[in-house]
C-alpha positions as CSV (number, residue, x, y, z in Angstrom):
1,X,98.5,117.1,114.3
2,X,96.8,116.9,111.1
3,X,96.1,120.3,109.1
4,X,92.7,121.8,109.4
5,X,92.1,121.4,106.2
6,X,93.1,117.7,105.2
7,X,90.3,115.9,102.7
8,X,88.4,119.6,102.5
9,X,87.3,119.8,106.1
10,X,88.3,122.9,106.5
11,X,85.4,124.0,103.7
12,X,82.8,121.6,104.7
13,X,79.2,123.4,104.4
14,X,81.0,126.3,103.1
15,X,78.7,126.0,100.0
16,X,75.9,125.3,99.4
17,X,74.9,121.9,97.5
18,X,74.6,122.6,93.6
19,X,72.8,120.0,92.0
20,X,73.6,121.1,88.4
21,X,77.1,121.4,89.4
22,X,77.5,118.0,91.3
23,X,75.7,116.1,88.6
24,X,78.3,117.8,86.0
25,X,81.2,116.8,87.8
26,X,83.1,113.8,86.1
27,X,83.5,111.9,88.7
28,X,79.4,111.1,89.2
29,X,79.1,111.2,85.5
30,X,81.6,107.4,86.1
31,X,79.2,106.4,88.9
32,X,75.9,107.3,86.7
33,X,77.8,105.4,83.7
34,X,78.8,102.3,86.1
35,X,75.8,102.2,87.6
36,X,73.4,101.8,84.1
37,X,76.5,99.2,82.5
38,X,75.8,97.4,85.6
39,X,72.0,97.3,85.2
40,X,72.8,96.2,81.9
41,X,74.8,93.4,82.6
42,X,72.4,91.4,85.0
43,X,68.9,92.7,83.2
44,X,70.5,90.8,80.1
45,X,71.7,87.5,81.9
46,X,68.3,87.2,83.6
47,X,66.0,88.4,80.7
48,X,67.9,86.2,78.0
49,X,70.6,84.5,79.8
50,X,68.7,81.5,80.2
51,X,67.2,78.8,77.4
52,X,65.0,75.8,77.9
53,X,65.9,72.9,75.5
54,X,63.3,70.5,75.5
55,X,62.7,70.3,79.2
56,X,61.8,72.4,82.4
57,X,65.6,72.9,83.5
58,X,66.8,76.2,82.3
59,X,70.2,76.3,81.1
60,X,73.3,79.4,80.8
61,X,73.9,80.5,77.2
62,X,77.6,80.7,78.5
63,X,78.3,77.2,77.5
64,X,75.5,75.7,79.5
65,X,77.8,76.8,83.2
66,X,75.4,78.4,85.7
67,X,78.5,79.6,87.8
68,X,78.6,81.8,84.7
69,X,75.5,83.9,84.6
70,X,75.3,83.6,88.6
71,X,78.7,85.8,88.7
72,X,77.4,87.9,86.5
73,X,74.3,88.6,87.9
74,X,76.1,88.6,91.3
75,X,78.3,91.7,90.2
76,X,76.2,93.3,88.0
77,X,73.9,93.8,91.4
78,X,76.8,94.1,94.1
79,X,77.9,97.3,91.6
80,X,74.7,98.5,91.0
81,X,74.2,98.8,94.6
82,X,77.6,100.0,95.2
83,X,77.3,102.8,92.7
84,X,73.7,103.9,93.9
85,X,75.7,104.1,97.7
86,X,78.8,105.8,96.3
87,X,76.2,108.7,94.3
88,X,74.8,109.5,98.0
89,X,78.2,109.9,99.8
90,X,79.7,112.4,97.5
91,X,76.7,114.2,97.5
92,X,76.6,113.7,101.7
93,X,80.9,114.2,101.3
94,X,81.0,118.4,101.1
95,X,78.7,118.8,104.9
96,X,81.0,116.1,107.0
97,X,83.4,118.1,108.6
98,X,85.6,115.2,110.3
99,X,88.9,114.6,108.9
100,X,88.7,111.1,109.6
101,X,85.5,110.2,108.7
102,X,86.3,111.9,105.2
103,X,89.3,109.6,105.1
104,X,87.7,106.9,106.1
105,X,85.2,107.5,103.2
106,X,87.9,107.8,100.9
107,X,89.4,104.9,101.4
108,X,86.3,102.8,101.2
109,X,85.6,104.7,98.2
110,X,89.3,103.4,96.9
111,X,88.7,99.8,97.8
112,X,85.8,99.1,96.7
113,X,86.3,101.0,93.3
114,X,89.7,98.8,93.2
115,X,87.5,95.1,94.1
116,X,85.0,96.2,91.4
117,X,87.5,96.9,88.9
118,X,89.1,93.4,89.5
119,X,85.6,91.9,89.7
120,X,84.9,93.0,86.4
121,X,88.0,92.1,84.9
122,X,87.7,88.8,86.4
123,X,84.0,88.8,84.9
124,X,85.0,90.0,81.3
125,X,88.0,87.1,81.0
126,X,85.3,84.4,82.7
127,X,82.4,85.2,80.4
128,X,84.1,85.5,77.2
129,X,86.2,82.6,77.8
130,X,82.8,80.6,78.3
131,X,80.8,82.3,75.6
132,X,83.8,81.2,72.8
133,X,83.6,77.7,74.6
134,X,79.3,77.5,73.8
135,X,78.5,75.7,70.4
136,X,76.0,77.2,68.2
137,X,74.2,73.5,68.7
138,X,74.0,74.2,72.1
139,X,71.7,77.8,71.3
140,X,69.5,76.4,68.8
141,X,68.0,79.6,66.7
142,X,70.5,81.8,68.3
143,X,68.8,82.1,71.4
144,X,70.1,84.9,73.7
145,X,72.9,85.4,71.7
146,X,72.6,89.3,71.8
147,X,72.1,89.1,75.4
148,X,75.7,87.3,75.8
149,X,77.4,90.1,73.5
150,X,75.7,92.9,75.4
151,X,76.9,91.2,78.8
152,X,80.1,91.0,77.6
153,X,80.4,94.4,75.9
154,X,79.5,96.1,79.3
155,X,81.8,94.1,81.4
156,X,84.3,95.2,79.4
157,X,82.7,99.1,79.3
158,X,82.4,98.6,83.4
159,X,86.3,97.8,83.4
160,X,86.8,100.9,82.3
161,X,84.7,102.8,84.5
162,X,85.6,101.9,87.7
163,X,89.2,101.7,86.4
164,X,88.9,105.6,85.9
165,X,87.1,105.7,89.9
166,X,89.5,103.9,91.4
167,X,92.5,106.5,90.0
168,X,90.2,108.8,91.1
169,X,90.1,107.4,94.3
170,X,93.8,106.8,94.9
171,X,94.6,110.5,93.7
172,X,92.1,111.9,96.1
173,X,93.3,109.3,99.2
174,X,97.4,110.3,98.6
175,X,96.5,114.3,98.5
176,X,93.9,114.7,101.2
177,X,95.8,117.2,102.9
178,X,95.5,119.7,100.6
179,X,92.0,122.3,100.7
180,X,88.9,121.8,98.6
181,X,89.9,118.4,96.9
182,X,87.5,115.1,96.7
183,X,84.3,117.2,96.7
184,X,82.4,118.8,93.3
185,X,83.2,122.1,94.2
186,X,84.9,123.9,93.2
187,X,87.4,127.0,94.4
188,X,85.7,129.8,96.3
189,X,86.1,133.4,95.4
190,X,88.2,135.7,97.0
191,X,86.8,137.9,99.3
192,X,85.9,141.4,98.4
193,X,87.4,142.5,101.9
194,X,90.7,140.8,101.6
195,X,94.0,142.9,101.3
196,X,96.5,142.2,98.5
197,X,99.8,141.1,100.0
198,X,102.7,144.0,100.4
199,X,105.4,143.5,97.9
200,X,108.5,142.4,99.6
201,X,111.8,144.4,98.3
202,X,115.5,143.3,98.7
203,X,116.8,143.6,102.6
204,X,113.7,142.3,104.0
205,X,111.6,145.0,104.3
206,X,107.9,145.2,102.8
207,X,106.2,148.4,101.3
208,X,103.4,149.2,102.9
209,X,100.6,151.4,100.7
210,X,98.4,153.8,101.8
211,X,95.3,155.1,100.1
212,X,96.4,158.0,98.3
213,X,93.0,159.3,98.6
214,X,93.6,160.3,102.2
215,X,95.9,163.0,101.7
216,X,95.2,166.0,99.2
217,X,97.9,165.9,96.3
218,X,100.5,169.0,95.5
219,X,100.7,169.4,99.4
220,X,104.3,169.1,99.6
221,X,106.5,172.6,99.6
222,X,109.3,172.8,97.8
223,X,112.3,174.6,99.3
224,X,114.9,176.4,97.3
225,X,117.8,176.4,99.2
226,X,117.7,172.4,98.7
227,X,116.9,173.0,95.3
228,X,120.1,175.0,95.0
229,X,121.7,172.7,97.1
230,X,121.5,169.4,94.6
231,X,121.9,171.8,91.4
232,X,125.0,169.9,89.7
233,X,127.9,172.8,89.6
234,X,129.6,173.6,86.2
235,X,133.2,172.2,86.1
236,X,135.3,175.1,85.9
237,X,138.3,174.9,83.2
């Protein structure tokens, strides 16, 4: 049987949702930064991706091959999407209380993070590799140039992010059954009620305290014959 509290269920709607805390965590800081390098990436292809030379057919600035700016725009949106999805279920993550559903989140979270990582890479090496290919006769005045760059730049920025997610990801998938992991918050304080632990001594036994306000001090009675009794004698010569 699976501990009660694998992936933080035991804690679920323990605490109440924190906006300033959740959007300071690091892990939506990635999403927010994934999610505007994504926007980038496809506002640039279809804003300034595309030149018309001399007739009605627009044309990819990476060396004329729509495949190109059509796999960028396609991930650049898939992400964005992703991102906006992801940014919901951690904020939903801390109120589910079922252990599998919290896995199950966590692994989608872990594959997709993984795919997008690849994506990008796959986008970064595709694009570049097309953009070096493009002949300055082909852009005539340097049209969309910038655009290409920034693409480029941000694929290579989104690499990075979902890089960092999908460590994330894997760290929070391989120790979900420990308490109060793969949510923003953070450890709860101890309860004021709660009673320190005795303090174990050498055959076993613990020492229990008692308050020592419960018994009025200089009680005890001292009795000389006992006093007389443990009196060290003088060795006698």
């Amino acid at each position: 049987m699976k501990p009660a509290g694998a992936y933080g269920a035991g804690k679920a709607g323990s605490v109440a949702f924190d906006p300033v805390a959740f959007l300071a965590h690091p892990r939506t800081i990635l999403r927010l930064l994934s999610w505007v390098f994504s926007i980038v990436v496809f506002s640039c292809i279809v804003n300034e991706g595309y030149i018309n030379i001399g007739s009605e057919r627009l044309l990819c600035v990476f060396n004329n091959n729509a495949d190109a700016c059509n796999y960028g725009v396609t991930i650049g949106v898939a992400c964005f999407l992703g991102s906006i999805c992801f940014l919901i279920l951690d904020a939903y993550f801390p109120s589910i209380s079922s252990i599998r559903d919290r896995r199950r989140a966590v692994l989608v979270d872990l594959i997709f993070s993984g795919l997008a990582c690849f994506l990008w890479f796959v986008g970064f090496c595709f694009l570049a590799n097309q953009w070096q290919a493009t002949s300055p006769d082909e852009l005539p005045l340097a049209q969309g140039s910038d655009a290409a760059r920034a693409t480029i730049a941000f694929c290579f920025f989104s690499i990075l992010t979902w890089a960092v997610l999908t460590l994330s990801a894997l760290r929070r998938f391989l120790t979900g059954s420990k308490t109060n992991l793969f949510t923003w918050q953070h450890l709860d304080p101890a309860p004021h009620t709660a009673r320190a632990t005795p303090y174990p001594i050498a055959n076993g036994a613990t020492i229990v305290t008692t308050n020592p306000y419960q018994a009025p001090p200089f009680t005890e009675t001292l009795d000389p014959q006992k006093l007389t009794q443990q009196r060290p004698m003088a060795p006698a010569f």
